[in-house]
PyMOL Python script that loads the backbone (N, CA, C, O; Angstrom):
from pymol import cmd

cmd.read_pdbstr("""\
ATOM      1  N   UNK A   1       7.333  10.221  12.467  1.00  0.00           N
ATOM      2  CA  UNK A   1       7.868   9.769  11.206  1.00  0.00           C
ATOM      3  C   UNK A   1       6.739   9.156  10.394  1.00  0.00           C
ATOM      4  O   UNK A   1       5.849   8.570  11.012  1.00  0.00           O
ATOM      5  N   UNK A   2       6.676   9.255   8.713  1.00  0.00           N
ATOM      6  CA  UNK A   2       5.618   8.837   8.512  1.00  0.00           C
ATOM      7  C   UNK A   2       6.446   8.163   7.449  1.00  0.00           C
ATOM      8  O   UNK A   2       7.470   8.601   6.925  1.00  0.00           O
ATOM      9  N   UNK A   3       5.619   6.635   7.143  1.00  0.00           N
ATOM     10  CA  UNK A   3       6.003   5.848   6.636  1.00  0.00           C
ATOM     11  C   UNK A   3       5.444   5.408   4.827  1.00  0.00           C
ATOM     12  O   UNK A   3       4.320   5.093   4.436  1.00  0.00           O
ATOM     13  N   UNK A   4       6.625   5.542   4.118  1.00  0.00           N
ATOM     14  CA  UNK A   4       5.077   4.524   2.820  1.00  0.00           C
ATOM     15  C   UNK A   4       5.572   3.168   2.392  1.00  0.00           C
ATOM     16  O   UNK A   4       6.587   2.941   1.734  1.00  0.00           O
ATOM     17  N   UNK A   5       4.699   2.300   2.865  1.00  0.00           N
ATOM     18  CA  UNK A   5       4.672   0.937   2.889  1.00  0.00           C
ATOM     19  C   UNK A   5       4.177  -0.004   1.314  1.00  0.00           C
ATOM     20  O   UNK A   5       3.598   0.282   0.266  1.00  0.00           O
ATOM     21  N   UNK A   6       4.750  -1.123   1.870  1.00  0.00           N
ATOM     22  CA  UNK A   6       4.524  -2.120   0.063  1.00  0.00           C
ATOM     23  C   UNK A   6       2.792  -2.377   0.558  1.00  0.00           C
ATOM     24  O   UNK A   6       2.287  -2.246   1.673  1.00  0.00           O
ATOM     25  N   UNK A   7       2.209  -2.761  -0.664  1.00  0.00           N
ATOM     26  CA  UNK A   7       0.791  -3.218  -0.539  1.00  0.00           C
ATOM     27  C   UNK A   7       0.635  -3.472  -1.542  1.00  0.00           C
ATOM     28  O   UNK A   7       1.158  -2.873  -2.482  1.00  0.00           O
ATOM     29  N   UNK A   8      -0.489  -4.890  -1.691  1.00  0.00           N
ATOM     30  CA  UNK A   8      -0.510  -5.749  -2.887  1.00  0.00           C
ATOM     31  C   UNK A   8      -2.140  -5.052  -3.612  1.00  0.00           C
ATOM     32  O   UNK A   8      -3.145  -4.900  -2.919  1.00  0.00           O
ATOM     33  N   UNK A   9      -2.077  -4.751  -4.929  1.00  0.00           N
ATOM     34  CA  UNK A   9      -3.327  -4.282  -5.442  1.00  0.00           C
ATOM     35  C   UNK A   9      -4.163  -5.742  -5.660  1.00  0.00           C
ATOM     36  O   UNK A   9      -3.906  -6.533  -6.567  1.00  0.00           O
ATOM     37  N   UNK A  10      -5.295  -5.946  -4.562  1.00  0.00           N
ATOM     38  CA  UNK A  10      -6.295  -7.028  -4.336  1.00  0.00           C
ATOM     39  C   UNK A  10      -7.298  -6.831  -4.940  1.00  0.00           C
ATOM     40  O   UNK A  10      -8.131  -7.738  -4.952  1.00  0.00           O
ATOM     41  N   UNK A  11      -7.663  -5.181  -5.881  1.00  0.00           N
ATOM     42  CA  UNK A  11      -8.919  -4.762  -6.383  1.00  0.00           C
ATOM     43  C   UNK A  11      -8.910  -3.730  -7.110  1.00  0.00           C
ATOM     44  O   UNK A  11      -8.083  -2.848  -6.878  1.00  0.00           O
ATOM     45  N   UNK A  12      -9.854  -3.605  -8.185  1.00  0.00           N
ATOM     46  CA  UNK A  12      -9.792  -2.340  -8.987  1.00  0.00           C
ATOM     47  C   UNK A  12     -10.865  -1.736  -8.535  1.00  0.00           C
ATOM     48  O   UNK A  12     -11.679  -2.510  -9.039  1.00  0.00           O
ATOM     49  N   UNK A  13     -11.637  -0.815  -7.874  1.00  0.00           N
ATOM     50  CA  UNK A  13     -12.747  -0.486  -6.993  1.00  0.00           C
ATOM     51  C   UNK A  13     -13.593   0.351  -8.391  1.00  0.00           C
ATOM     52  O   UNK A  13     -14.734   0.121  -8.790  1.00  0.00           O
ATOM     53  N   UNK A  14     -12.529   1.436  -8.971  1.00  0.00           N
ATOM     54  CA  UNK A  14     -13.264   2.557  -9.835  1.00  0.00           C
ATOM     55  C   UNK A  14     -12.276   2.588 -10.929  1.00  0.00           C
ATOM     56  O   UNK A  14     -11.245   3.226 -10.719  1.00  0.00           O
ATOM     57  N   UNK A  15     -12.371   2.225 -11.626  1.00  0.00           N
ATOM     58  CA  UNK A  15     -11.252   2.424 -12.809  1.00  0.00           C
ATOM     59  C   UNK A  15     -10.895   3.813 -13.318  1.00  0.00           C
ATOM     60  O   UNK A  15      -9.740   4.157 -13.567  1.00  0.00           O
ATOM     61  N   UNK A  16     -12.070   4.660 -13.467  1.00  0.00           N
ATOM     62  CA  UNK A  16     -12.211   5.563 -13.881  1.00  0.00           C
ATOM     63  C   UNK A  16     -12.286   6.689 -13.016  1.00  0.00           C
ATOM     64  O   UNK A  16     -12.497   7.793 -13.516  1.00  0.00           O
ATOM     65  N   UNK A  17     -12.143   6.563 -11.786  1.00  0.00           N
ATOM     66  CA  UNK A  17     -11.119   7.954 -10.486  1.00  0.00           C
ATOM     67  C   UNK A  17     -10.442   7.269 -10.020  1.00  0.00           C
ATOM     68  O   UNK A  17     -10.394   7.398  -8.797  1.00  0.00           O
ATOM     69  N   UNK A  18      -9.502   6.125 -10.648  1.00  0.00           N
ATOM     70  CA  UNK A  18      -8.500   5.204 -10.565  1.00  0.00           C
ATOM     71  C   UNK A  18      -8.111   5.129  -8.972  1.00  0.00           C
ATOM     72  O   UNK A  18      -7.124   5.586  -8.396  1.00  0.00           O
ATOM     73  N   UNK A  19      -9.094   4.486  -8.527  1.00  0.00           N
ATOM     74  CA  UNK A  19      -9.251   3.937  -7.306  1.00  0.00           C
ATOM     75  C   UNK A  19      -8.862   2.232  -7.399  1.00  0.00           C
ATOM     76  O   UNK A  19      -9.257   1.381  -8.196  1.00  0.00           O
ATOM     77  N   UNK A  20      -8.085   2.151  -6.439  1.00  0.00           N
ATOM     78  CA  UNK A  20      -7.510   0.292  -6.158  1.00  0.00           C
ATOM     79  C   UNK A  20      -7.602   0.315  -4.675  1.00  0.00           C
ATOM     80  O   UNK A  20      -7.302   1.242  -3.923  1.00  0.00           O
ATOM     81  N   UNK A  21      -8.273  -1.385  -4.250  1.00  0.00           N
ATOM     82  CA  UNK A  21      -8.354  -1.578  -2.915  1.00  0.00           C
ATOM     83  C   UNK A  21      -6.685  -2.101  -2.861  1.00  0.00           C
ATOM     84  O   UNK A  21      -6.093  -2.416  -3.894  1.00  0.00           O
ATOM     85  N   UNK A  22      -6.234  -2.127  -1.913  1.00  0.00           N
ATOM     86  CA  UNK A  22      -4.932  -2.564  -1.967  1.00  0.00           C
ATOM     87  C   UNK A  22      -5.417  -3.718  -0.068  1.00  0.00           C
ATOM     88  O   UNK A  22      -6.375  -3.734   0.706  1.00  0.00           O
ATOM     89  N   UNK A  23      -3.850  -4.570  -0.180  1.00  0.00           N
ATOM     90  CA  UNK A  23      -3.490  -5.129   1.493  1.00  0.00           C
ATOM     91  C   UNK A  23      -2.387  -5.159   1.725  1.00  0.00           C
ATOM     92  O   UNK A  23      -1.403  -5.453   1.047  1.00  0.00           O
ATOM     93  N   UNK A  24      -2.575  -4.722   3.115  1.00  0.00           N
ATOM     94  CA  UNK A  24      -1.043  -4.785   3.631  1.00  0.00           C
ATOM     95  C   UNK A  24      -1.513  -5.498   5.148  1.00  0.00           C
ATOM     96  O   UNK A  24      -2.531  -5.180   5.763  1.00  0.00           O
ATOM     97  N   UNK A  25      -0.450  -6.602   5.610  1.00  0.00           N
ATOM     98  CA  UNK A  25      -0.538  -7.652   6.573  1.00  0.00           C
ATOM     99  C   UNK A  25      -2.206  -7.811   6.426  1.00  0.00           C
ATOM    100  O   UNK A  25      -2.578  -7.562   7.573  1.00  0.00           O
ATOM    101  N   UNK A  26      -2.917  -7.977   5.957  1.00  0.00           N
ATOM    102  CA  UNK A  26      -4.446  -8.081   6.270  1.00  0.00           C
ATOM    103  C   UNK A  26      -5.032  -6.885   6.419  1.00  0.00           C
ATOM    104  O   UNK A  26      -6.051  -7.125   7.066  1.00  0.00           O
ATOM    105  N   UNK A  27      -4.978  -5.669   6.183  1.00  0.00           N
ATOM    106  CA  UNK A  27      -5.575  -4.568   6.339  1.00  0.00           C
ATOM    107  C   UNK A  27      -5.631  -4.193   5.279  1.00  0.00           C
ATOM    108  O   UNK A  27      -4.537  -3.855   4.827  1.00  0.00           O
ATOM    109  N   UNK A  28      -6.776  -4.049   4.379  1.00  0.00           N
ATOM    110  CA  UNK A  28      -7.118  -3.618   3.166  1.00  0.00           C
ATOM    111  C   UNK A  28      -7.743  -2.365   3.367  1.00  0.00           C
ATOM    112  O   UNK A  28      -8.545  -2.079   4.256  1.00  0.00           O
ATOM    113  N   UNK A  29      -7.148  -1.387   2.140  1.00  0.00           N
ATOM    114  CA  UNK A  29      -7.783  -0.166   2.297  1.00  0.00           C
ATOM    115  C   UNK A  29      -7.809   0.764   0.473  1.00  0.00           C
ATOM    116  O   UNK A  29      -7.249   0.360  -0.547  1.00  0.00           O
ATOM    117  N   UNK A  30      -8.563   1.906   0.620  1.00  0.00           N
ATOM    118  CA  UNK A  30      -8.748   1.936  -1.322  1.00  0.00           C
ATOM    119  C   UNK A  30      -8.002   3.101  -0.908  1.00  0.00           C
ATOM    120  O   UNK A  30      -8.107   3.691   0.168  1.00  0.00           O
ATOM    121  N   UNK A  31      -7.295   3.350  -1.800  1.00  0.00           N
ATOM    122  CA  UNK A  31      -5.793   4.146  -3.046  1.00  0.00           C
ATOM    123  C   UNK A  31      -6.226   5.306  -3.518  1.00  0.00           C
ATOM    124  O   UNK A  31      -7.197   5.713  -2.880  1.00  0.00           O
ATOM    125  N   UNK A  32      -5.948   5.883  -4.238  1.00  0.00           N
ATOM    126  CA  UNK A  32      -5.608   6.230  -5.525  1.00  0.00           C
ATOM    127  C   UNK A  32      -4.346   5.976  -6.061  1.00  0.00           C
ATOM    128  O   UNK A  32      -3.297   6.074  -5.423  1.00  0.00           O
ATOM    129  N   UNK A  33      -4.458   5.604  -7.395  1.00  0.00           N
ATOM    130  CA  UNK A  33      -3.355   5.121  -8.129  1.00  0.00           C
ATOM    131  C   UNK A  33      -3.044   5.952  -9.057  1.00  0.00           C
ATOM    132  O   UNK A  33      -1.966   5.782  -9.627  1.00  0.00           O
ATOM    133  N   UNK A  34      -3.901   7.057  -9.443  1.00  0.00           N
ATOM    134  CA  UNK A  34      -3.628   7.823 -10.419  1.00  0.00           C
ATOM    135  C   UNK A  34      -2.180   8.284 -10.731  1.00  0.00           C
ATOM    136  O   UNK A  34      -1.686   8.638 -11.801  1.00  0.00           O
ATOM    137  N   UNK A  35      -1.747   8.200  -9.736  1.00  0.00           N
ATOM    138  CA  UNK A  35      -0.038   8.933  -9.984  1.00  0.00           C
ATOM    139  C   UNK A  35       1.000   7.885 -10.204  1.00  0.00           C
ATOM    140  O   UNK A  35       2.168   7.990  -9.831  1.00  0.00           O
ATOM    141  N   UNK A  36       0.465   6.819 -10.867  1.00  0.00           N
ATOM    142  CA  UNK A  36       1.177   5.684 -11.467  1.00  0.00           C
ATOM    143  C   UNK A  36       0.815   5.672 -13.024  1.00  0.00           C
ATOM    144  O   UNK A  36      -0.313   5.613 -13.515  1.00  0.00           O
ATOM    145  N   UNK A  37       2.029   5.740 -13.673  1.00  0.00           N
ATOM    146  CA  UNK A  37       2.602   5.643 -14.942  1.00  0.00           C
ATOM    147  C   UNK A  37       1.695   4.346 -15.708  1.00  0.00           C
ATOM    148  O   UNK A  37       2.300   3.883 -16.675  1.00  0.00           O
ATOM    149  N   UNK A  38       0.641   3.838 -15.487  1.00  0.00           N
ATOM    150  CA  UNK A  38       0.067   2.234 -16.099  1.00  0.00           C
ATOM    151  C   UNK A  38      -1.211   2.878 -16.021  1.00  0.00           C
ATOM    152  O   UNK A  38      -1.620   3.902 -15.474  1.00  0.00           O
ATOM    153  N   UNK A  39      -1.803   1.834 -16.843  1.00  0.00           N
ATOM    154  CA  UNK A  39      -3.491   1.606 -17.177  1.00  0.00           C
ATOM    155  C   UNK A  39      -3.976   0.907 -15.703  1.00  0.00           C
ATOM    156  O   UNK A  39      -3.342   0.025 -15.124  1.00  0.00           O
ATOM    157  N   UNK A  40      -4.826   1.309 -15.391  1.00  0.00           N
ATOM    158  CA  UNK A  40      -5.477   0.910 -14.259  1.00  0.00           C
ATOM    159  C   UNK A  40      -5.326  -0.459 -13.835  1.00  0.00           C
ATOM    160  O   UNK A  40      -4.670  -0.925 -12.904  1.00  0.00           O
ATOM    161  N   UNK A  41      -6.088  -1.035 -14.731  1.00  0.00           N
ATOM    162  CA  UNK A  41      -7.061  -2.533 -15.210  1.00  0.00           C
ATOM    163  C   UNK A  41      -5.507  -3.573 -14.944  1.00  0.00           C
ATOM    164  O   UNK A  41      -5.453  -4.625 -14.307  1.00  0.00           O
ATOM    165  N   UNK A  42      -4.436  -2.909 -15.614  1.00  0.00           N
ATOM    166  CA  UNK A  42      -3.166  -3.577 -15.672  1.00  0.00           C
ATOM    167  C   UNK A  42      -2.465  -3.757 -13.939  1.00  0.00           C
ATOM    168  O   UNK A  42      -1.378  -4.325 -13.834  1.00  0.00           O
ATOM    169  N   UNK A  43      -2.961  -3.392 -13.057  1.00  0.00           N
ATOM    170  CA  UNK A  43      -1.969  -3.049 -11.433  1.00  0.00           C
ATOM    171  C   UNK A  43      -2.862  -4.135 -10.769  1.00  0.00           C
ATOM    172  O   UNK A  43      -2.367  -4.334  -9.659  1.00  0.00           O
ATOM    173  N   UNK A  44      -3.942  -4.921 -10.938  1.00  0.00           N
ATOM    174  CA  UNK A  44      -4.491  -6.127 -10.262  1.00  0.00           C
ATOM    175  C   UNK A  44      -3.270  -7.303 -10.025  1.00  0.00           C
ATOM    176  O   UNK A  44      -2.797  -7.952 -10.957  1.00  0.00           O
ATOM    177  N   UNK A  45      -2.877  -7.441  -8.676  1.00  0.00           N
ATOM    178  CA  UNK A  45      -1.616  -8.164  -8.769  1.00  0.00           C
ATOM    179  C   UNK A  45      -0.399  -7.316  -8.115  1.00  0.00           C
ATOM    180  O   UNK A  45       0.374  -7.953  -7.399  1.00  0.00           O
ATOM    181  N   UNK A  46      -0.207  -6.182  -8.268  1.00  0.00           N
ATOM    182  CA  UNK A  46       0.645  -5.589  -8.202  1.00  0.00           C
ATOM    183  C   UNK A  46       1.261  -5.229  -7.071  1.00  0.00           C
ATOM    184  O   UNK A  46       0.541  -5.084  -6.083  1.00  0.00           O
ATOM    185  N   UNK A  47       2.859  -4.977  -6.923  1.00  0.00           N
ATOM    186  CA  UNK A  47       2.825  -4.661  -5.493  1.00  0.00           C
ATOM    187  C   UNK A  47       3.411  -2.574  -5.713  1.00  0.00           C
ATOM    188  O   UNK A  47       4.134  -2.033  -6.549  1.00  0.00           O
ATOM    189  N   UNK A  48       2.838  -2.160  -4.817  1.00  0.00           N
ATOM    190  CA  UNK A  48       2.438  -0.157  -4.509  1.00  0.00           C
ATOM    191  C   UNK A  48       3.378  -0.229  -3.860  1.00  0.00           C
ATOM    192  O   UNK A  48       3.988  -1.207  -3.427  1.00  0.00           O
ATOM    193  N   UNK A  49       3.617   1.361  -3.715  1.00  0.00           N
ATOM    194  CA  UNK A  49       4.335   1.670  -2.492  1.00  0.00           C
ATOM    195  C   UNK A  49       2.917   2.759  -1.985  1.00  0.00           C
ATOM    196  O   UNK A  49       2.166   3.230  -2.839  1.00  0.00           O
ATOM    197  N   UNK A  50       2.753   3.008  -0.627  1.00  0.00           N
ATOM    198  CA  UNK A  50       1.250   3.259  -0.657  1.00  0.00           C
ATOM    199  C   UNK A  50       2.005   4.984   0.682  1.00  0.00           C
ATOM    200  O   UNK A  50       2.937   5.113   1.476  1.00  0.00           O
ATOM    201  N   UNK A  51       1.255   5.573   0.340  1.00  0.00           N
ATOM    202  CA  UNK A  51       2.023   6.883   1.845  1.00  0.00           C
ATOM    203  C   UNK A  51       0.483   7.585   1.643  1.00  0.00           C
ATOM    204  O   UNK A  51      -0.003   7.764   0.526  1.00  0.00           O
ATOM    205  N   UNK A  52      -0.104   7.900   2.736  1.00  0.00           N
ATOM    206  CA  UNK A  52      -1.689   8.789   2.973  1.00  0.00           C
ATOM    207  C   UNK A  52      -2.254   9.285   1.721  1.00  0.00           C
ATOM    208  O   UNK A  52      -2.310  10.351   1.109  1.00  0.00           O
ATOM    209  N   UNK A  53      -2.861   7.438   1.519  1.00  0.00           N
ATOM    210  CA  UNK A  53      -3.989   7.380   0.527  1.00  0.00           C
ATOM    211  C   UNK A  53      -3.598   7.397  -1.085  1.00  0.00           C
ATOM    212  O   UNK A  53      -4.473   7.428  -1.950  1.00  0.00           O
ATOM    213  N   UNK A  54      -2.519   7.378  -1.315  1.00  0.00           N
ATOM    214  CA  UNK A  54      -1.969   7.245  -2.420  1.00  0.00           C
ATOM    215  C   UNK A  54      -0.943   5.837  -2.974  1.00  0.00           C
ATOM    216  O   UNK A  54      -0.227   5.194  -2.208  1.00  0.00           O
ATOM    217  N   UNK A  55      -1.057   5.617  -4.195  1.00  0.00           N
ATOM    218  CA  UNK A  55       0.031   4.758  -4.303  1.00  0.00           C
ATOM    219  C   UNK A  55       1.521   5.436  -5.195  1.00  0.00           C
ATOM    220  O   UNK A  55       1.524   5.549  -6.421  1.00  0.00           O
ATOM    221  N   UNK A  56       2.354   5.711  -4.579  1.00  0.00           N
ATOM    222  CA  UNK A  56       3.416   6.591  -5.257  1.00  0.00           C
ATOM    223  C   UNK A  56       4.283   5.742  -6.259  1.00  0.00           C
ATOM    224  O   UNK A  56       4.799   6.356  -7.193  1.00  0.00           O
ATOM    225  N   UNK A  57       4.437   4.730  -6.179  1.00  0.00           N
ATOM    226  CA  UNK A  57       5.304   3.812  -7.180  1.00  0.00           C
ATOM    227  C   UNK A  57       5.276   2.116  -6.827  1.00  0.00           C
ATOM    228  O   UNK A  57       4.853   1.520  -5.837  1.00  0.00           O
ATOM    229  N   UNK A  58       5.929   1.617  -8.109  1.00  0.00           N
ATOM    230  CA  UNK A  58       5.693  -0.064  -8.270  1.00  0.00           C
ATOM    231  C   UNK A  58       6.640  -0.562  -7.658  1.00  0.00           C
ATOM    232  O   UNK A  58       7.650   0.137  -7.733  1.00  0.00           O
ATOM    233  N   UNK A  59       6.768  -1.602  -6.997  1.00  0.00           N
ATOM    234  CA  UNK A  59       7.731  -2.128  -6.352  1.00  0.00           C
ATOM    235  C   UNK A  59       7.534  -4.221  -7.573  1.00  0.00           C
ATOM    236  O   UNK A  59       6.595  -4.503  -8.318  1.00  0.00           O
ATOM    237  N   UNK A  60       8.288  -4.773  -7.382  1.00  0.00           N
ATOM    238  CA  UNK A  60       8.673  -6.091  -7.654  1.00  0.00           C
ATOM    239  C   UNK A  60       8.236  -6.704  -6.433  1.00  0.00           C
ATOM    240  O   UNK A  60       8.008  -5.986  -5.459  1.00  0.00           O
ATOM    241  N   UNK A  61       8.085  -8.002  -6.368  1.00  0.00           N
ATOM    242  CA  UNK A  61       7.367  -9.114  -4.891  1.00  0.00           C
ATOM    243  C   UNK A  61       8.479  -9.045  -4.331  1.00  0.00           C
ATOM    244  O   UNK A  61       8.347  -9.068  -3.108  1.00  0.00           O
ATOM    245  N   UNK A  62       9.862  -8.945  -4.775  1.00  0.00           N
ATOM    246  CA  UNK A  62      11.091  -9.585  -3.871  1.00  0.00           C
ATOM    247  C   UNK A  62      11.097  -7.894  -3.345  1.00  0.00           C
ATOM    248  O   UNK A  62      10.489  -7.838  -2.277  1.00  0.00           O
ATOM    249  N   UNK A  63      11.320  -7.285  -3.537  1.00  0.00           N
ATOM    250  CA  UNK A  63      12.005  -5.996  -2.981  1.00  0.00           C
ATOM    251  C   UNK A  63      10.421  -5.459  -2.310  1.00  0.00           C
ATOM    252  O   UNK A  63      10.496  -4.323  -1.844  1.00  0.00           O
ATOM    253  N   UNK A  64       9.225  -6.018  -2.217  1.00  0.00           N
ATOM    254  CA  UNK A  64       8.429  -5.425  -1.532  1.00  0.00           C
ATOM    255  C   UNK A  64       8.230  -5.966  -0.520  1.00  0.00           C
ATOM    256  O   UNK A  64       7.717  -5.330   0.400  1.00  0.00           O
ATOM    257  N   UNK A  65       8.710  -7.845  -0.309  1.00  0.00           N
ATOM    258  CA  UNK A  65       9.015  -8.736   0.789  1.00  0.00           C
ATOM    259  C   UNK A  65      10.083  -8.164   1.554  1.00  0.00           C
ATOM    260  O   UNK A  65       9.847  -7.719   2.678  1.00  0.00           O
ATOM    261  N   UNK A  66      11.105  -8.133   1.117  1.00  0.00           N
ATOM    262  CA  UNK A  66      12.120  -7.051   1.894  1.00  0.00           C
ATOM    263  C   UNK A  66      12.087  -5.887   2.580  1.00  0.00           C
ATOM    264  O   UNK A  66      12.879  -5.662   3.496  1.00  0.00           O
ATOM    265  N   UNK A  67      10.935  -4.830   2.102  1.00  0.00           N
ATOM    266  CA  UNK A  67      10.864  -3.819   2.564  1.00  0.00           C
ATOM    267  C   UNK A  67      10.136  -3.886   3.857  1.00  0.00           C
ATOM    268  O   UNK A  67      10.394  -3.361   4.941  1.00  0.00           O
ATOM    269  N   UNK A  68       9.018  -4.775   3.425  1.00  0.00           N
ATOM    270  CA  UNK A  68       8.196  -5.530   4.978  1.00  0.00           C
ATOM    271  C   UNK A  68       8.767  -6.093   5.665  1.00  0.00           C
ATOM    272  O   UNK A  68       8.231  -5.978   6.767  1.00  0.00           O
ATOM    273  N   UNK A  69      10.068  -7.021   5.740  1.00  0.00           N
ATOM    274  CA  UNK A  69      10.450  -7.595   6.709  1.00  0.00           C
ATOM    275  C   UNK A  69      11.279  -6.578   7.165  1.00  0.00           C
ATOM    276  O   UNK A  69      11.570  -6.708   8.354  1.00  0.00           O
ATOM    277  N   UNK A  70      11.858  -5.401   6.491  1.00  0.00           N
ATOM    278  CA  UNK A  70      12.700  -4.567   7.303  1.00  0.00           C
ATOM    279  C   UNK A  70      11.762  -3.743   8.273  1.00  0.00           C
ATOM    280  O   UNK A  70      12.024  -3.553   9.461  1.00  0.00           O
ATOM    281  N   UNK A  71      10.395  -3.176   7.479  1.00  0.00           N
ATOM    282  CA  UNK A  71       9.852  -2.751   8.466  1.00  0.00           C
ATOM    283  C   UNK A  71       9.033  -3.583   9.518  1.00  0.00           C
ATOM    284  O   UNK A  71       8.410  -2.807  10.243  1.00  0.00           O
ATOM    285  N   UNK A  72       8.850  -4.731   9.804  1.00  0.00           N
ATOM    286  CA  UNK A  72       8.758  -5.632  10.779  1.00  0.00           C
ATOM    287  C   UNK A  72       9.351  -5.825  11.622  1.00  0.00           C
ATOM    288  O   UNK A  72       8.905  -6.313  12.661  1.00  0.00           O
ATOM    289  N   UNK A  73      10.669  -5.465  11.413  1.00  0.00           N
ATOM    290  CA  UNK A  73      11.884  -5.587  12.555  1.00  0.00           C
ATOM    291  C   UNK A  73      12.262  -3.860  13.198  1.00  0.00           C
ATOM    292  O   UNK A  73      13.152  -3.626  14.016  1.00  0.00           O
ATOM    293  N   UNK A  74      11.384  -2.867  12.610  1.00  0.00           N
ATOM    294  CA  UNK A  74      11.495  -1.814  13.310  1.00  0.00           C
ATOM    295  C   UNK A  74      10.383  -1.606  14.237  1.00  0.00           C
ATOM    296  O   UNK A  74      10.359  -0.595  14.938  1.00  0.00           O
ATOM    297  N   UNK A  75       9.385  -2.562  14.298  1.00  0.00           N
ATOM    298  CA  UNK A  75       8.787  -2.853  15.444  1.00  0.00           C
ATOM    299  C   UNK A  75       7.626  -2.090  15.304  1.00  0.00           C
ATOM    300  O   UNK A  75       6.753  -2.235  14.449  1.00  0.00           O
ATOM    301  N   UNK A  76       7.710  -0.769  16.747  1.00  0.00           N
ATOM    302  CA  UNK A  76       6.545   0.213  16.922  1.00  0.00           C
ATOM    303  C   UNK A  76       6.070   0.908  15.809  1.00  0.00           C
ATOM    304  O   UNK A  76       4.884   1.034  15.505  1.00  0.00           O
ATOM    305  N   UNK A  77       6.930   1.307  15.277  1.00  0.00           N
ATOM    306  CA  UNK A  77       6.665   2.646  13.770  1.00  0.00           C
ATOM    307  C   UNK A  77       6.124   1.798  12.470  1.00  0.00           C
ATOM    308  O   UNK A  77       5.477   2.119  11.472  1.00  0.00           O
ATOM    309  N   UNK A  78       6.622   0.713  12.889  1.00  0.00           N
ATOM    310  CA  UNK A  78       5.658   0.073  12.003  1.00  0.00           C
ATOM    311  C   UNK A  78       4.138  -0.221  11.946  1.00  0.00           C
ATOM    312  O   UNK A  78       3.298  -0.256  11.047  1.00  0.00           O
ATOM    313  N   UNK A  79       4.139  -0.429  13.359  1.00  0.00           N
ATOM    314  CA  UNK A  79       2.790  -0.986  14.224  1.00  0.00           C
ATOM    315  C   UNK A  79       1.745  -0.033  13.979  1.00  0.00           C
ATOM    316  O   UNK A  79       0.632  -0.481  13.705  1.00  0.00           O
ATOM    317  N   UNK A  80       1.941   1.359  14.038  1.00  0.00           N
ATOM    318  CA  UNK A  80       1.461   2.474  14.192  1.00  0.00           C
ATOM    319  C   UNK A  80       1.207   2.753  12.979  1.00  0.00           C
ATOM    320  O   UNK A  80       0.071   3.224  12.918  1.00  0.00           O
ATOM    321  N   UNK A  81       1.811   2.685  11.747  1.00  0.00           N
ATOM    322  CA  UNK A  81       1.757   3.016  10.801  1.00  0.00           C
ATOM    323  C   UNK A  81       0.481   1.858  10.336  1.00  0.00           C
ATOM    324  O   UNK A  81      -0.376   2.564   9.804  1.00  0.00           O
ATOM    325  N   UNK A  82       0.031   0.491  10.316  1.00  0.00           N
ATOM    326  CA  UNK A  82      -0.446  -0.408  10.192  1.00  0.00           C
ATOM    327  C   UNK A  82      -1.683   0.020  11.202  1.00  0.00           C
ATOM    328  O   UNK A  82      -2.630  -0.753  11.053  1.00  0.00           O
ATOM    329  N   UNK A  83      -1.910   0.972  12.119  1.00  0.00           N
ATOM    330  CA  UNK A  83      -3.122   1.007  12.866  1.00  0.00           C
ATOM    331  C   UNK A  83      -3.468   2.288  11.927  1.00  0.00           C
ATOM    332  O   UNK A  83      -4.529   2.096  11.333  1.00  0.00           O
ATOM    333  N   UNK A  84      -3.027   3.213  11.705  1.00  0.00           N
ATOM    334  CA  UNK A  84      -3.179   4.562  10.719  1.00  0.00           C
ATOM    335  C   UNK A  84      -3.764   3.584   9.552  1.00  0.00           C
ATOM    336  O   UNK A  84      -4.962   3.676   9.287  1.00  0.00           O
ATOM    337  N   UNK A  85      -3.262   3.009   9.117  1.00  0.00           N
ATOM    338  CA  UNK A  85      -3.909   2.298   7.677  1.00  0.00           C
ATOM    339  C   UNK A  85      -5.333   2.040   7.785  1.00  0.00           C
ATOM    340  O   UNK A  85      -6.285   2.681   7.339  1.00  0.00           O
ATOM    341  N   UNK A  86      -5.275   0.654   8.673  1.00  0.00           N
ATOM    342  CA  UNK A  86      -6.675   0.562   8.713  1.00  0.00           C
ATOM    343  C   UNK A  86      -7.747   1.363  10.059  1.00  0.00           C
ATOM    344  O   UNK A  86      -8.554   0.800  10.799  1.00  0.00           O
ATOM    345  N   UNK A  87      -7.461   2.480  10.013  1.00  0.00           N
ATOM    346  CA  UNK A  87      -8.409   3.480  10.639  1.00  0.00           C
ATOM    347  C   UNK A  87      -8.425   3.954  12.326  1.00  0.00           C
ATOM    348  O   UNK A  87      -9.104   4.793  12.916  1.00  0.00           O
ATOM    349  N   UNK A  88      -7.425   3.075  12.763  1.00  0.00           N
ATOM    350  CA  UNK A  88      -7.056   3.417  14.080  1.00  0.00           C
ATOM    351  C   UNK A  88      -6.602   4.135  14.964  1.00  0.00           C
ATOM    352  O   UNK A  88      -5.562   4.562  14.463  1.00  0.00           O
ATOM    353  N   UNK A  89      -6.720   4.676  16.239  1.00  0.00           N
ATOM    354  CA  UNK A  89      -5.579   5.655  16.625  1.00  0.00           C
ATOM    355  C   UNK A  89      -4.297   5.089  16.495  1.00  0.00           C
ATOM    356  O   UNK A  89      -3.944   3.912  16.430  1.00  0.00           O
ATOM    357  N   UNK A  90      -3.521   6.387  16.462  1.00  0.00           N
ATOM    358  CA  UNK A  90      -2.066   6.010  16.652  1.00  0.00           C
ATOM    359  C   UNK A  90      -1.230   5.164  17.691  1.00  0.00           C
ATOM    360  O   UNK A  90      -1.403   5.928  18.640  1.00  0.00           O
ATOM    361  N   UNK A  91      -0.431   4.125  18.227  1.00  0.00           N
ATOM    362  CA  UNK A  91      -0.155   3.801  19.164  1.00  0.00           C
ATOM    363  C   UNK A  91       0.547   4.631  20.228  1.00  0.00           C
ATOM    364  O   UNK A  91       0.828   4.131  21.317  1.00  0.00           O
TER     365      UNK A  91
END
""", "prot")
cmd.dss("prot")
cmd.show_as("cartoon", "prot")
cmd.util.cbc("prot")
cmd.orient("prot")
């Protein structure tokens, strides 16, 4: 199962091949954001929905806190998905 998770935009890396570092639990990793409807410069702050290397849409802080604690309580698939992020084998 593959997952796309909330992640907070912590960085604008390239504005211009609209690249953003993003974090999720402490694992920071760079985006593309291009397939978001906004000006680059404007998503510093922001919370993504993030699926292999992309950010697909905006989420709000409350409904992106929610989505993490639901996937926190699904445990492994989460875990795994969070080692895939920042560069790991799969569990």
């Amino acid at each position: 199962m593959c997952l796309a998770i909330p992640a907070r935009v912590v960085e604008i890396v390239d504005a211009a091949d609209e690249l953003a570092q993003v974090e999720v639990a402490g694992v920071r990793r760079v985006v593309s954001v291009g397939l978001l409807a906004r000006d680059t410069d404007e998503l510093l702050g922001e919370w993504v929905l993030i699926h292999a290397g992309f950010a697909l849409g905006l989420l709000d802080e409350r409904e992106a806190q929610a989505t993490l604690a639901l996937l926190e309580r699904m445990g492994a698939e989460y875990e795994r998905e969070l080692g895939e992020l920042a560069g790991r084998a799969a569990l």
